[in-house]
C-alpha positions in Angstrom: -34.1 -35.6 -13.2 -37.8 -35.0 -13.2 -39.2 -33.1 -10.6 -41.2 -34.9 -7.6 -44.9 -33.7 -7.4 -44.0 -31.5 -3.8 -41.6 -29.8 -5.9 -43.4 -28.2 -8.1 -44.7 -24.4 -7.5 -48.6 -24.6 -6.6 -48.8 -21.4 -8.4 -47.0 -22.2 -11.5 -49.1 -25.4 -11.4 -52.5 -24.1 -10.8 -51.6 -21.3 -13.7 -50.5 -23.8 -16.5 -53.8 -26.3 -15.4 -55.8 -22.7 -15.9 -54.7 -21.5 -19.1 -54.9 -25.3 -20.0 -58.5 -24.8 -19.0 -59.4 -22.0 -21.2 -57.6 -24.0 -24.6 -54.3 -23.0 -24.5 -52.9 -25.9 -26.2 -49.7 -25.9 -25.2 -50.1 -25.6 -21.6 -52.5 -28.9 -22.5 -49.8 -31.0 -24.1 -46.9 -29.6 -21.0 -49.8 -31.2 -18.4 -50.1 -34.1 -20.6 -46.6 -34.8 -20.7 -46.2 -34.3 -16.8 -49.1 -36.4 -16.2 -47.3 -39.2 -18.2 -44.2 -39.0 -16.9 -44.6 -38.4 -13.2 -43.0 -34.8 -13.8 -43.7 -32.4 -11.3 -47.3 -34.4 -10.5 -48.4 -37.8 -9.3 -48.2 -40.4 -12.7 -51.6 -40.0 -14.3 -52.0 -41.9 -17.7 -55.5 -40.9 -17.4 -54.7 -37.2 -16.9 -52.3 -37.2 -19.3 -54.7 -39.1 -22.2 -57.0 -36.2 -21.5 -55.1 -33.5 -22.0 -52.7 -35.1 -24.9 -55.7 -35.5 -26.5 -57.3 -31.7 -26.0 -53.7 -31.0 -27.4 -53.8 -33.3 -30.4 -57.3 -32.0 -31.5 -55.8 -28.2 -31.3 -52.9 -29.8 -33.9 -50.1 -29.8 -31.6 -48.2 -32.5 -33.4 -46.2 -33.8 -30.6 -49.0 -34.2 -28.9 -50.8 -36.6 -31.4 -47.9 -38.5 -31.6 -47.9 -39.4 -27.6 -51.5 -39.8 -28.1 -51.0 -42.6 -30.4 -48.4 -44.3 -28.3 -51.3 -44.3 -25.1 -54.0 -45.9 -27.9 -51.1 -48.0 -28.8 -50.4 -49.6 -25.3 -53.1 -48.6 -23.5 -52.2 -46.6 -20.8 -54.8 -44.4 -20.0 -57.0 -45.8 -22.2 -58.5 -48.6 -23.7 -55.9 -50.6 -26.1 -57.1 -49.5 -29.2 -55.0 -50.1 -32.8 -57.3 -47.9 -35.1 -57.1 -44.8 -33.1 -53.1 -45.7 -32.4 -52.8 -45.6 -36.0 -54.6 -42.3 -36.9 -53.0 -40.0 -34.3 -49.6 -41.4 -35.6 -50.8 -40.6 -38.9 -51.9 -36.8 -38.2 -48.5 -36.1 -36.6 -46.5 -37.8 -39.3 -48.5 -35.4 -41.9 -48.2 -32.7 -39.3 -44.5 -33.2 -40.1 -43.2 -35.2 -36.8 -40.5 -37.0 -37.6 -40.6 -39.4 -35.0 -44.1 -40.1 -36.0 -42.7 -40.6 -39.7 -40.7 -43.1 -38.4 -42.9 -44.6 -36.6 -45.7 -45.0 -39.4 -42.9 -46.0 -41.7 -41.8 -49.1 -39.7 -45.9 -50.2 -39.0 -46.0 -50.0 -42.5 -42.9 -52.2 -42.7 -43.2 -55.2 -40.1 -47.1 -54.6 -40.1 -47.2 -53.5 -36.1 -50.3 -52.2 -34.9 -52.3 -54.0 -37.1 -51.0 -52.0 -39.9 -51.5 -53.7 -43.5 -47.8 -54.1 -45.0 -47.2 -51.6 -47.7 -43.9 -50.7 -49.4 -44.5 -47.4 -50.9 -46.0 -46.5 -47.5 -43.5 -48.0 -45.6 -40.6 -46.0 -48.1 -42.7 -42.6 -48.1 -42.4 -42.2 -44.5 -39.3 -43.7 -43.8 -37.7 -41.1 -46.6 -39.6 -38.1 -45.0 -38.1 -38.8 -41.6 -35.1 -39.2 -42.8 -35.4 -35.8 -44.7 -35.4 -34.2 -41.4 -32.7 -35.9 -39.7 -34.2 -38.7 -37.8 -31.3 -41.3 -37.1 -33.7 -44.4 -36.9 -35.2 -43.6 -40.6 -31.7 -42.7 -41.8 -30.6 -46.7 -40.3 -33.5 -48.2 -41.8 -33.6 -47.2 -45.5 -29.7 -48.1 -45.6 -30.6 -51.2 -44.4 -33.7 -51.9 -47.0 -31.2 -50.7 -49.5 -28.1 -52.8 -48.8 -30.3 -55.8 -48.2 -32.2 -55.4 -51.7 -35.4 -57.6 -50.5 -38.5 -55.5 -50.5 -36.7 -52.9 -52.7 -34.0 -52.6 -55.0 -30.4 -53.0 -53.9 -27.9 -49.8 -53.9 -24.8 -50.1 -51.9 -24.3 -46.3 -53.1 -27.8 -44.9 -51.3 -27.3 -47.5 -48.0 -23.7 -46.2 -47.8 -25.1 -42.4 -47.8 -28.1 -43.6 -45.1 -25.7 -45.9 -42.8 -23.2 -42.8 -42.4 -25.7 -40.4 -41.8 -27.5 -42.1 -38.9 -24.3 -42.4 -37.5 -23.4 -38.7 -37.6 -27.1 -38.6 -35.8 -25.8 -41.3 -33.0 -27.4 -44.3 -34.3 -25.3 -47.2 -33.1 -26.8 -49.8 -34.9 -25.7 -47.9 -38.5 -22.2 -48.9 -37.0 -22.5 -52.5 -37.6 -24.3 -52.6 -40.8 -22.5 -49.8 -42.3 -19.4 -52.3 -41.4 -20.9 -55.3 -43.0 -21.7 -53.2 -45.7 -18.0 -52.1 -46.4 -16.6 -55.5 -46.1 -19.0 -56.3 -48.8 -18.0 -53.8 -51.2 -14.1 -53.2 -50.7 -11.7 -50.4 -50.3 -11.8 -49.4 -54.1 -15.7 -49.5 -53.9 -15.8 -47.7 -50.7 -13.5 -45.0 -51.3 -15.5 -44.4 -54.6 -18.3 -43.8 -52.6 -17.1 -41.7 -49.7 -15.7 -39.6 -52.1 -18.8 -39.2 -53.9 -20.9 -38.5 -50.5 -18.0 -35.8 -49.4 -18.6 -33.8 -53.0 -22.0 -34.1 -52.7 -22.3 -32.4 -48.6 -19.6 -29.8 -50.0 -21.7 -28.5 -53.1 -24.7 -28.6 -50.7 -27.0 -31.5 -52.7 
């Protein structure tokens, strides 16, 4: 439960907005988040754009990658695609894997006024994946089981779909099961087994 703005110690406040102040860029991207979310202090999109992007400029990934989101729907300030797109892109190479994600998909469906682009789209998508991130994991399975915009391999999709499921993605569930129906038992113990050997050896 987030804190109301009464709740809040004046003190512990008035320090973080202080050494906020002076450059610390963390305390900037806590009083940007807080400011966005209503946590501890009155909802302030405004606030929070200012000191996301004092944050973002200091490198604090996490902070470029809320940054892009406010460009991106224009809360706290104006709509605006370009800059959405190159605070995404500075935490995705800053190594956010939610930003990864993010620029893999615009690259993907073309959101944000993003011009489609495969090896983009796959780049991203793979490095976010790297590092866990169920929603990459989901996607590349499903580019790979469907075989339209790169090639099909029931093998790779099979390794994707059960990942992002051991990372809670529920939507893995379903194609992972479509995916099985499609290949049969023989198939898909063939490649369980091979994904098993694989974890166990550490590749």
């Amino acid at each position: 439960m987030n804190e109301t703005a009464s709740s809040l110690d004046p003190a512990l406040l008035a320090a973080l907005e202080q050494a906020a102040t002076k450059g610390n860029a963390q305390a900037q991207y806590r009083l940007g988040v807080m400011h966005a979310n209503g946590d501890g202090v009155p909802l302030n999109y405004v606030k929070a754009a200012h000191w996301l992007t004092t944050a973002a400029e200091q490198n604090v990934v996490e902070a470029q990658r809320l940054l892009a989101w406010l460009y991106a729907n224009g809360y706290g300030v104006e709509q605006d695609y370009t800059q959405a797109r190159h605070w995404f892109t500075r935490a995705a190479e800053g190594g956010d894997a939610r930003a990864q994600y993010s620029l893999g998909f615009m690259y993907q469906s073309g959101y944000y006024e993003t011009t489609p682009d495969t090896r983009e789209m796959l780049k991203w998508y793979q490095r976010a994946a790297d590092q866990g991130n169920a929603n990459a994991q989901q996607a590349l399975g499903k580019l790979l089981a469907e075989g339209k915009r790169v090639a099909q391999n029931d093998e790779a999709a099979f390794q994707w779909f059960t990942l992002a499921i051991m990372n809670g993605n529920e939507a893995a569930k379903k194609e992972l099961a479509m995916l099985s129906a499609r290949l049969g038992q023989e198939k898909l113990e063939q490649f369980r087994n091979a994904m098993l050997q694989r974890m166990m050896s550490g590749g």
